[in-house]
C-alpha positions in Angstrom: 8.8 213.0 47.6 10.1 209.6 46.7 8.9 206.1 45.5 9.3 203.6 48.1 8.2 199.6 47.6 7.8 198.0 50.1 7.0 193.8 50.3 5.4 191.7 53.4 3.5 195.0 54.0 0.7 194.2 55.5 1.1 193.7 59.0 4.3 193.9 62.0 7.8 195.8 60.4 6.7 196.1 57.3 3.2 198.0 57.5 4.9 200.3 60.1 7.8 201.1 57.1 4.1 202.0 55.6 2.7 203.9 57.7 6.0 206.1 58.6 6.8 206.6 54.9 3.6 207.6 54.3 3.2 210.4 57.0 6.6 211.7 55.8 5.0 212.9 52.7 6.6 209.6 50.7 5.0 207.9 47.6 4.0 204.1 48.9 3.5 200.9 47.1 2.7 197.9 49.6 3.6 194.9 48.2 1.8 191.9 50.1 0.1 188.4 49.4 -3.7 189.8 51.3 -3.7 193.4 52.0 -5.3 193.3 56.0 -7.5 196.0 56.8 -4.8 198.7 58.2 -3.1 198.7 55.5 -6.4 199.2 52.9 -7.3 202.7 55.7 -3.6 203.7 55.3 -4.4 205.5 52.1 -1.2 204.0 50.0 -0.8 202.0 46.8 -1.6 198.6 47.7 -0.4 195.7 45.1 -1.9 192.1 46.9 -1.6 188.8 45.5 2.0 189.1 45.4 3.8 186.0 46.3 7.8 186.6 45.8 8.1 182.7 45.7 6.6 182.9 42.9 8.2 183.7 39.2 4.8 184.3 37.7 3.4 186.4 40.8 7.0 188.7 40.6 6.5 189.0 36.6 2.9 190.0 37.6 4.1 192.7 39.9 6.7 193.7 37.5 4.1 194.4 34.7 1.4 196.4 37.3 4.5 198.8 37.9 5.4 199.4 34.1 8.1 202.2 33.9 7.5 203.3 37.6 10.6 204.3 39.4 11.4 202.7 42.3 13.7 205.1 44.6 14.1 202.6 47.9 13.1 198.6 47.2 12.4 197.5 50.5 12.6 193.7 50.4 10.4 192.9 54.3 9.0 189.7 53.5 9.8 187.0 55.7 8.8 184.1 57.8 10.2 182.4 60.8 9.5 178.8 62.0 11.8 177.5 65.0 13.2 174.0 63.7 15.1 172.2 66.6 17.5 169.8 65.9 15.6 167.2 67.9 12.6 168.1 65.2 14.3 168.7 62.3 11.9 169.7 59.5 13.6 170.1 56.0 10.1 171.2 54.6 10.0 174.0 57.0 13.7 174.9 55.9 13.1 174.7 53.0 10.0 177.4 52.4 12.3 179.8 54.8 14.7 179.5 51.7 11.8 180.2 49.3 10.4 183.2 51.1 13.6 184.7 53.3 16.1 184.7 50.4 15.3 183.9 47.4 12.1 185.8 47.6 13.9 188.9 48.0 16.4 188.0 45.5 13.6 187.3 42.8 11.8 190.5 43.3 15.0 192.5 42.9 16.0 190.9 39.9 12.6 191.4 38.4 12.2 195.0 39.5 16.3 196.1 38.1 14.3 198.4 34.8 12.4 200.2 37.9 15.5 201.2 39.5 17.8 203.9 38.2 21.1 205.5 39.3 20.4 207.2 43.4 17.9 204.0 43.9 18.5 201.7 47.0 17.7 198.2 48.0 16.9 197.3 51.3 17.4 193.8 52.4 15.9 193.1 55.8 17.8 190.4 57.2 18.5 189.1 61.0 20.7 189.1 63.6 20.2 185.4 64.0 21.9 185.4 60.1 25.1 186.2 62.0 27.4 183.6 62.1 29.9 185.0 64.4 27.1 186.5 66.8 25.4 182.8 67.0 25.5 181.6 70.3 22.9 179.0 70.8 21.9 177.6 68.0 18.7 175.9 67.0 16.1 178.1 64.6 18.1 176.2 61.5 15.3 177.4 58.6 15.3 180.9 60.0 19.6 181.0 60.5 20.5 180.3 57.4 18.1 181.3 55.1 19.3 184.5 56.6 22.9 183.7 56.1 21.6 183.4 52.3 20.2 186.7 52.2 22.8 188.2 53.4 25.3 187.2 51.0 22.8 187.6 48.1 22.3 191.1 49.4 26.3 191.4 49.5 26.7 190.4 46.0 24.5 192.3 44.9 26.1 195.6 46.5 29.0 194.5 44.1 27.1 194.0 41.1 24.9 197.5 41.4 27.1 199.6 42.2 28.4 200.3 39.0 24.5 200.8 38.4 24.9 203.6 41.1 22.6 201.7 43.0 23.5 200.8 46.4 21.8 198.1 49.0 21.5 197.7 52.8 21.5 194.6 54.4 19.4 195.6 58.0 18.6 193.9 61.4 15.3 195.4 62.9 16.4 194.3 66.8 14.0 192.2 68.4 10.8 193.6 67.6 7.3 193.4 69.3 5.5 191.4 66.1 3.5 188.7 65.6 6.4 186.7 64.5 7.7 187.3 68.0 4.7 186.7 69.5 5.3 190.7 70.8 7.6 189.5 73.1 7.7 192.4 76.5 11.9 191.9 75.7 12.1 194.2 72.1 10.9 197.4 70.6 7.9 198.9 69.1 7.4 199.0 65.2 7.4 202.3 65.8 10.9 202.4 67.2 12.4 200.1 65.2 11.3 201.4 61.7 12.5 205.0 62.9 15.8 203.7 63.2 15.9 201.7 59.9 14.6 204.7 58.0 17.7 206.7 59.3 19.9 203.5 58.2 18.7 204.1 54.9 18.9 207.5 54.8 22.5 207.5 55.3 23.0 204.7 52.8 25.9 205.6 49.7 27.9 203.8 47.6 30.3 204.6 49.6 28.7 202.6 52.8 27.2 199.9 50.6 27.1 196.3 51.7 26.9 197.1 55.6 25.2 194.9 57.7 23.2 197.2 60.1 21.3 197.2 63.5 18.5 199.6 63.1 20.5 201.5 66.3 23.3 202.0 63.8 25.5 199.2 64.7 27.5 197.2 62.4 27.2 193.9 62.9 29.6 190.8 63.0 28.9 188.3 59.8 
């Protein structure tokens, strides 16, 4: 049994990484802003009133964990608004900053004393953060907040690997979520979270850095 955190848990990808860690015997802390109702029932450690945009809300989780060890940081949290170039919205762009990189960045800086050598980090990034792969523009806040992460996520498989600590940078595939408006085109939760789990699974220093599809593909940058 091993500690697994988990942010932007209470509803879509990251309540299913929950629920699946959960009924694989694994010790859960759900990390979210307003814990919904499934995720009270699930029967793991909830920690609300988390916002990761936040230094003082960070600091606050930091000091509810104490010397808890985190095995797997799982950094879900996320938010997607389609900006057009016709309707450019720099506000828009930049809260996806905030929340889709430098979120994830600030919780894993804040959260390095709970990780020890064998720990992982899990950034969930996008396909749609592939530069190479990008073939019809638009969705600018989204794209390169993404773009962000994934280099933060990058760097950071440098700088922690000495730590023996090693990080994942993971696409879900298009998944049926509210943020998709559970488009009839993707996956379940259910399929996609049993394909990130085996992503991280197989994570080593030697494999760290890889960007991922849940399926197992490496994908362009």
């Amino acid at each position: 049994m091993a500690t697994y955190l988990v942010t932007g848990a209470n509803r879509g990808i990251g309540y299913e990484y929950c629920r699946q860690l959960q009924a694989r015997g694994e010790t859960v802390i759900a990390v979210c802003r307003q814990a919904s109702d499934e995720l009270k029932q699930l029967g793991v450690q909830v920690q609300e009133g988390i916002d990761i945009t936040s230094d003082a809300s960070v600091a606050e989780l930091r000091s509810r964990l104490g010397d808890q060890s985190i095995a797997v940081l799982i950094n879900n949290a996320g938010i997607l608004h389609r900006v057009t170039l016709e309707e450019l919205d720099f506000d828009s762009i930049r809260q996806q900053f905030e929340v889709n990189a430098l979120g994830p960045l600030r919780v894993t800086h804040a959260l390095l004393p709970n990780l020890e050598a064998g720990s992982k980090v899990v950034m969930m990034t996008s396909r749609m953060g592939s530069i190479e792969d990008n073939t019809s523009g638009s969705s600018y806040g989204y794209r390169m907040s993404k773009v962000a992460l994934s280099m933060a996520a990058k760097s950071l498989s440098h700088d922690l690997k000495p730590r023996g600590v090693a990080v994942a940078i993971l696409h879900p595939g298009l998944v049926q979520t509210r943020m998709t408006n559970f488009t009839s085109s993707g996956i379940t939760p259910e399929a996609a979270i049993k394909g990130l789990l085996a992503r991280i699974d197989e994570l080593t220093l030697e494999n760290t850095g890889t960007f991922w599809h849940s399926n197992g593909e490496v994908l362009p940058w």
